[in-house]
C-alpha positions in Angstrom: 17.4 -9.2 18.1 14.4 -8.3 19.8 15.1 -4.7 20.0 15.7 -4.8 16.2 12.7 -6.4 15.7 10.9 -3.6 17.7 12.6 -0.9 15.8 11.4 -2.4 12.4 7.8 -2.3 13.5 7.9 1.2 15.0 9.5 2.0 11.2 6.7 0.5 9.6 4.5 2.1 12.5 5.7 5.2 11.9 5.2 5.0 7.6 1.6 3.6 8.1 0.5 5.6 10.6 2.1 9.1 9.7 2.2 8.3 5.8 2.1 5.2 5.5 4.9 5.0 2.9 6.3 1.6 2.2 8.8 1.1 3.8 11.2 3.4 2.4 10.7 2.8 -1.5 14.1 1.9 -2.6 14.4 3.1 -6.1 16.9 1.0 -8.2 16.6 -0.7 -11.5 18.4 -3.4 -13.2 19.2 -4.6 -17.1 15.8 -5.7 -18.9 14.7 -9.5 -18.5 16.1 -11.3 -21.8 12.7 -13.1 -21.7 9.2 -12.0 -20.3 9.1 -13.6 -16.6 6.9 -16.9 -16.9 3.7 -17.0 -15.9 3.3 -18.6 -12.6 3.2 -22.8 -12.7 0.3 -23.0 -11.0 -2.6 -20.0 -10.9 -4.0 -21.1 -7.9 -0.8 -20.0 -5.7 -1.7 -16.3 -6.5 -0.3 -13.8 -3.7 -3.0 -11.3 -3.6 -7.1 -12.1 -2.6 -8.4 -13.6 -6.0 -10.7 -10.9 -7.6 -13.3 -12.1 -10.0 -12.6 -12.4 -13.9 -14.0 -9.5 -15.5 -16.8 -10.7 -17.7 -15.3 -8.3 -20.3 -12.7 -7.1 -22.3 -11.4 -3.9 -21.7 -11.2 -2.3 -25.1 -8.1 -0.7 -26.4 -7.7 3.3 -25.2 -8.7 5.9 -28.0 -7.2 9.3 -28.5 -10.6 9.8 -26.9 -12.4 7.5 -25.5 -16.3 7.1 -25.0 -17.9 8.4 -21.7 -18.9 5.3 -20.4 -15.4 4.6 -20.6 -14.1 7.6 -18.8 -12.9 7.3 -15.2 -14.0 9.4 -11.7 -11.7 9.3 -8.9 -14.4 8.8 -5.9 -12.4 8.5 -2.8 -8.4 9.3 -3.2 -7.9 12.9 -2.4 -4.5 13.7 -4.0 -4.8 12.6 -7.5 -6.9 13.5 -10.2 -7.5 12.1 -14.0 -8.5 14.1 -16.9 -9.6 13.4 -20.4 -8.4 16.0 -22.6 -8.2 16.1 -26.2 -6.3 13.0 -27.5 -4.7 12.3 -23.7 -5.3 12.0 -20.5 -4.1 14.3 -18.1 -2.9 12.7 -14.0 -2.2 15.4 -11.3 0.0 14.2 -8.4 -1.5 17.3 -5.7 0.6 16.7 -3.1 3.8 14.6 -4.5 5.3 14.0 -0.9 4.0 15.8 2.7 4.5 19.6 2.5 4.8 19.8 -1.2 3.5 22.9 -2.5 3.1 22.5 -6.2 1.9 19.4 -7.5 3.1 17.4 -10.8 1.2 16.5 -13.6 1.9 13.6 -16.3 0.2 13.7 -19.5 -0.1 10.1 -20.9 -0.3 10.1 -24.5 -1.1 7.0 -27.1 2.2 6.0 -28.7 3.0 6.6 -31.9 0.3 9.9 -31.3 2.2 13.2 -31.4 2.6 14.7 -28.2 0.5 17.4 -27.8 0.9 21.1 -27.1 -0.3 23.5 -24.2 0.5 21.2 -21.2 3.1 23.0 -19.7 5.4 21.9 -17.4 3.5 18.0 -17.7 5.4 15.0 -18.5 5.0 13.3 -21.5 4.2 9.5 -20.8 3.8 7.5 -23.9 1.2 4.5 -23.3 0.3 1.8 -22.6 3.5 1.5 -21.1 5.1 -1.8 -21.5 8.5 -1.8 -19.0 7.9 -1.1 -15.5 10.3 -0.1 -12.6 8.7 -0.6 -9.2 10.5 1.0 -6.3 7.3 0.1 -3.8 6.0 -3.0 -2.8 2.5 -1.2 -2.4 2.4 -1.2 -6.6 2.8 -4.8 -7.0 -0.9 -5.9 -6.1 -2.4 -3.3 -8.6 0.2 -4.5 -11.5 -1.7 -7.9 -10.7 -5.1 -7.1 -10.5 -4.6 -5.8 -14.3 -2.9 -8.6 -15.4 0.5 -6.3 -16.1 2.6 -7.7 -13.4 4.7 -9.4 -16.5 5.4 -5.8 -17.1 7.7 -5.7 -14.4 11.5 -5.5 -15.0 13.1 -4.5 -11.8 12.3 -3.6 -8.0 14.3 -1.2 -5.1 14.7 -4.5 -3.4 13.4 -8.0 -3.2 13.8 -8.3 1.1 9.9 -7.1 2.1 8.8 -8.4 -1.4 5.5 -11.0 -0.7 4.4 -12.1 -3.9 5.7 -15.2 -5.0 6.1 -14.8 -8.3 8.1 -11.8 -8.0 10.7 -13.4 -5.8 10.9 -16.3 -8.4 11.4 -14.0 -10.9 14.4 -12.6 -8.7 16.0 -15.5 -8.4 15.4 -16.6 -12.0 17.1 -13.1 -12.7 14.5 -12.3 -14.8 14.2 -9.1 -13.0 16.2 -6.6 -11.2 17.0 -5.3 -8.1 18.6 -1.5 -8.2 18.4 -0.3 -4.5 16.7 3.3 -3.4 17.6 6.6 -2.4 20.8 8.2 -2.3 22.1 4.8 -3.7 19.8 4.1 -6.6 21.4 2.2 -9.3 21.2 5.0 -12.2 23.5 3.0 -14.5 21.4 0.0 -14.0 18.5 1.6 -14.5 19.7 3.6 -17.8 20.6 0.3 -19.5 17.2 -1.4 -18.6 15.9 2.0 -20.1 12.2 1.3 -18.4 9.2 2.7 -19.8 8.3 3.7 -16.6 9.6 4.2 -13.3 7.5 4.8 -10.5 9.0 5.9 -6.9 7.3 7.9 -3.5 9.3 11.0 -2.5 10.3 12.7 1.2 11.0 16.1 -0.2 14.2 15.3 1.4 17.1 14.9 -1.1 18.9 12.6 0.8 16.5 10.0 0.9 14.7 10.5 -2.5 15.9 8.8 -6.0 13.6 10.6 -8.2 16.2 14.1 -8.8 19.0 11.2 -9.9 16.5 9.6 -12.3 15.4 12.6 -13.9 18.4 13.9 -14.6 19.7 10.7 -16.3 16.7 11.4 -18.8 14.4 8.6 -17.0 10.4 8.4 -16.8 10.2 8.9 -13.0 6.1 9.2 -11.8 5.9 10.1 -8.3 2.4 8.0 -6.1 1.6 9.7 -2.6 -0.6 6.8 -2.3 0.6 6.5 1.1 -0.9 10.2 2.0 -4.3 8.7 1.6 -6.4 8.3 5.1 -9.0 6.6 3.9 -8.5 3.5 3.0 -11.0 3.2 0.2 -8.8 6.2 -1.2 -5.5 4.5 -1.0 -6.8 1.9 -3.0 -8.4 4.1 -5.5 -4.9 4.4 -6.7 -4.9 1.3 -8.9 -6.7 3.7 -11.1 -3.5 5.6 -11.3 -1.2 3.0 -12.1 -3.5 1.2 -14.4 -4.2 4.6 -16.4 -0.5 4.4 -18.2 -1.4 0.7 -19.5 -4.8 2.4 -20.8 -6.9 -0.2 -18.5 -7.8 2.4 -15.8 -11.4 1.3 -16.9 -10.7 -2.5 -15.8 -8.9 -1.0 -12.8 -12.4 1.1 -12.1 -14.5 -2.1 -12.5 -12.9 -4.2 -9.8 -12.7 -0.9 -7.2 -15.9 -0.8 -7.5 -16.4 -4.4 -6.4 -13.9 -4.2 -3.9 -16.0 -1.0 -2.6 -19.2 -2.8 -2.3 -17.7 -5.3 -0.2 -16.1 -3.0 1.8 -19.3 -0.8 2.3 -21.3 -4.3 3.2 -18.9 -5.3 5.8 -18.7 -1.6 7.4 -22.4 -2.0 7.5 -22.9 -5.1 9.1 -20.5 -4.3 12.0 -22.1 -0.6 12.4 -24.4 0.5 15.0 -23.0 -1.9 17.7 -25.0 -1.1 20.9 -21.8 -2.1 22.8 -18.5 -1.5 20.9 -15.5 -3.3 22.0 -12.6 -0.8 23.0 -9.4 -1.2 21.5 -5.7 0.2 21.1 -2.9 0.0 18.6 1.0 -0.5 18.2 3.9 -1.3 20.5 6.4 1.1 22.7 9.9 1.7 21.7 12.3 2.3 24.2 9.5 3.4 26.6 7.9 5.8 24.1 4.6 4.8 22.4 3.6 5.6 19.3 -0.2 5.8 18.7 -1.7 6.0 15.9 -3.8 9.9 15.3 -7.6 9.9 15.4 -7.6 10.6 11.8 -5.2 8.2 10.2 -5.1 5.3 8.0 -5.7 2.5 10.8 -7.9 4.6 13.2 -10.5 5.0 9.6 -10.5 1.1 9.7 -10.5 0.6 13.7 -14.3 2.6 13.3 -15.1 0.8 10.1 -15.3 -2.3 12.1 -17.4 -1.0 15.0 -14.5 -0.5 17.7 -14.2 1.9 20.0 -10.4 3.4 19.2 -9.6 4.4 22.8 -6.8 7.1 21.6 -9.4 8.5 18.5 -8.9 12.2 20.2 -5.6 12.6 19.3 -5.3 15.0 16.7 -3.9 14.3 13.0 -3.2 11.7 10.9 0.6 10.6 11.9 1.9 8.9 14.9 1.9 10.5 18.2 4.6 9.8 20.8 3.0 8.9 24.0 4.9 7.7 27.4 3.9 4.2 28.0 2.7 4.9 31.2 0.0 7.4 29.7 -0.7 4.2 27.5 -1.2 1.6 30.3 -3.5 4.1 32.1 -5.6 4.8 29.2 -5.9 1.7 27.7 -5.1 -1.1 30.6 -8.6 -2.4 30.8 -9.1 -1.9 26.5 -11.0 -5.4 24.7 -8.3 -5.5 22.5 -4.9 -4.8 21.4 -3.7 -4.8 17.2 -0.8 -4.5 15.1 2.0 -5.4 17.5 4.1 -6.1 14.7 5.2 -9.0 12.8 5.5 -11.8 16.0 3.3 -14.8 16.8 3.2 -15.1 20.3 2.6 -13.8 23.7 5.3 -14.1 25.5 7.4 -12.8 22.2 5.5 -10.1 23.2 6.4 -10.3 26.9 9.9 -10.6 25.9 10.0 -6.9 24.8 8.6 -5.4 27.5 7.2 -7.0 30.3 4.6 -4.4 31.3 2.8 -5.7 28.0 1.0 -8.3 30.9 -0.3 -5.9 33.2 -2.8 -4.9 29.6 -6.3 -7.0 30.1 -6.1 -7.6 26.4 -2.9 -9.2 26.7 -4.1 -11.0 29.4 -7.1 -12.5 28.0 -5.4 -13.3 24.9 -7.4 -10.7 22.8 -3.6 -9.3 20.7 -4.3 -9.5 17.3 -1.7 -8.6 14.8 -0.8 -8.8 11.1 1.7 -11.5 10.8 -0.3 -14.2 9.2 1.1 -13.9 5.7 5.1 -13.4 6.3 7.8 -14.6 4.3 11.1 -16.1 5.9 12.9 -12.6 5.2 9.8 -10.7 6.8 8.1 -9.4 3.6 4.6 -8.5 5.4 1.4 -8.5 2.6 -0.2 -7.0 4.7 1.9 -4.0 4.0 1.8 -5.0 0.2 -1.6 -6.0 -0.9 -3.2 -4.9 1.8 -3.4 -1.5 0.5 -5.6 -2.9 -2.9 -7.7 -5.6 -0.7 -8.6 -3.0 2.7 -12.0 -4.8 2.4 -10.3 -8.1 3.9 -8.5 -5.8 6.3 -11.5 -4.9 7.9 -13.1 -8.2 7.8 -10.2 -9.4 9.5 -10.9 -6.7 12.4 -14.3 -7.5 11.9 -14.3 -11.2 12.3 -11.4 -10.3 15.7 -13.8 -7.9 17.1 -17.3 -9.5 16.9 -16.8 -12.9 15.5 -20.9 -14.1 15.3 -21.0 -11.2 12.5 -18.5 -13.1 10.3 -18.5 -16.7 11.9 -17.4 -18.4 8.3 -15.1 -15.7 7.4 -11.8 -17.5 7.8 -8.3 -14.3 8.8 -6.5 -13.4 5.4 -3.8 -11.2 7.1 -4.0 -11.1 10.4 -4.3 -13.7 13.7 -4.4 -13.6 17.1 -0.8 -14.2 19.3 -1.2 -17.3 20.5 
């Protein structure tokens, strides 16, 4: 069991780190909810960090809408929105890792005719009002715009954290239609979403997204997961929100969610002593670390730490012996994301060499585990990629706790 357990977090290691893909979108759909899911019972058991209300209404999208209601993509470096004459125009640059051409969608007003001159662009008719989620990494944006309601069927409800989507799956209000090579097409062409949205490989076998097409289904590709940064992972709730028409709405909160993000980086910069720390777990006596240039080595400086492997080159995983490990990061302050466990000697029970690391040893292991479901659906993994402000509070308040001494962990907690 513990060896399984190890695998999973290398797999989730491995999509973070390299891509950070969700774990595997698994792209299935199922028959339309005969009723709109309810809303939740009670508001206050929301699964994502609470955002403030916006103070106003987003107005309704125009063939062309005023400048001040126009939209800039600020940090995510593989998408791009245009306004163009009576639609807007969303480039996918790099669809999946070693893509060479990218894919554009143009979203048109419905009932508008669809315009001429856009090539090879798919037509998207908005705002859409049937979504297919085949990534749990969507699921926080849908919320944030008030469009989770929208949703009408999921790749899989196992690593699903929101609440009200697993109600929803056992109420049968929505569906679950697998991913891959064994995507439900039938299901998925009777629910007849407006909208399917899916990540790719580039690797037939493991991709959905050929299937779909072919069976005349809306299929948008997100490479949010090829996003570094994590301010430009998030950015891609613009994306999503730009086929409901609310991209505006979408822009409002990222920008308060960037403030906050900025104001905690700031507080924990310029620390004349940074603490030194190390990420991850070994699997079958190979290590794999984090690049200097990924996602969680971007947040591991953000918060004022030393990242002791920040020379290795790239944004993906490196394999490393575990022996080149203990020797580089033996005496390191601290250790993170061990994977979804709770304790020490869980830890311990893996490998015992895990002891002979001071972190471990002063009981300075923090990891992500603090919001788990019974199944192992990780939020950290889900909203976590819309909220990377609390992320790097939560590193923040690990690291130097007198910076943040009221700031109470959202995802994350040391093994005790």
């Amino acid at each position: 069991m513990k060896k399984i357990v190890t695998l999973l977090t290398v797999l989730f290691i491995l999509a973070l780190s390299a891509c950070q893909a969700p774990a595997k979108p698994v792209e299935t759909v199922q028959e339309a909810p005969a009723t709109e899911p309810a809303a939740p019972a009670n508001p206050a058991e929301v699964a994502y960090p609470a955002e403030p209300s916006p103070a106003e209404t987003v107005a309704e999208a125009s063939p062309e809408p005023a400048p001040e209601e126009r939209v800039t993509v600020d940090y995510a470096k593989n998408f791009t929105l245009e306004y163009k004459d009576g639609y807007k125009l969303l480039s996918v640059l790099t669809p999946w890792a070693g893509a060479t051409e990218p894919l554009r969608y143009a979203l048109v007003p419905a009932g508008q005719e669809d315009p001429s001159g856009i090539g090879d662009a798919m037509v998207v008719h908005t705002p859409v009002e049937s979504f297919v989620s085949l990534s749990t990494t969507y699921l926080p944006f849908l919320e944030q715009i008030d469009e989770l309601t929208s949703l009408v069927a999921v790749d899989s409800g196992m690593f699903i954290y929101n609440p009200d989507v697993q109600l929803w799956l056992e109420a049968g209000t929505i569906a679950e239609v697998g991913s891959g090579s064994m995507i439900n097409v039938e299901k998925l062409v009777e629910l007849n979403p407006d909208l399917i949205m899916t990540s790719a490989s580039g690797f037939a076998e493991y991709d959905s997204h050929p299937q779909l097409l072919e069976a005349g289904l809306s299929v948008v590709i997100n490479s949010d997961y090829l996003e570094n940064d994590p301010l430009g992972r998030a950015e891609w709730g613009k994306f999503i929100a730009a086929f409901y028409d609310r991209e505006a709405e979408a822009d409002r909160l990222f920008d308060e969610m960037v403030a906050r993000y900025e104001e905690a980086k700031a507080l924990a910069s310029n620390q004349a002593e940074p603490v030194t720390v190390f990420a991850n777990t070994a699997y079958e006596g190979t290590w794999y670390m984090p690049g200097g240039e990924s996602y969680i080595a971007t947040l591991l400086a953000n918060a004022g730490a030393d990242y002791v492997f920040k020379d290795l080159e790239g944004s993906g995983a490196q394999p490393l012996d575990f022996e080149v490990v203990l020797e580089r990061a033996k005496d390191a302050d601290f250790w993170v994301n061990v994977g979804a466990m709770t304790g020490l000697k869980e830890l311990a029970g893996i490998d015992a060499r895990y002891e002979d690391f001071k972190a471990y040893q002063q009981g300075k292991v923090y990891t992500y585990s603090k919001r788990i479901t019974a199944a192992g659906g990780v939020d950290y993994f889900e909203s976590g990629v819309a909220a990377p402000d609390l992320i790097l509070k939560d590193l923040i308040r690990a690291f130097y706790p007198d910076l943040l001494p009221d700031y109470e962990f959202y995802y994350y907690q040391a093994l005790n």
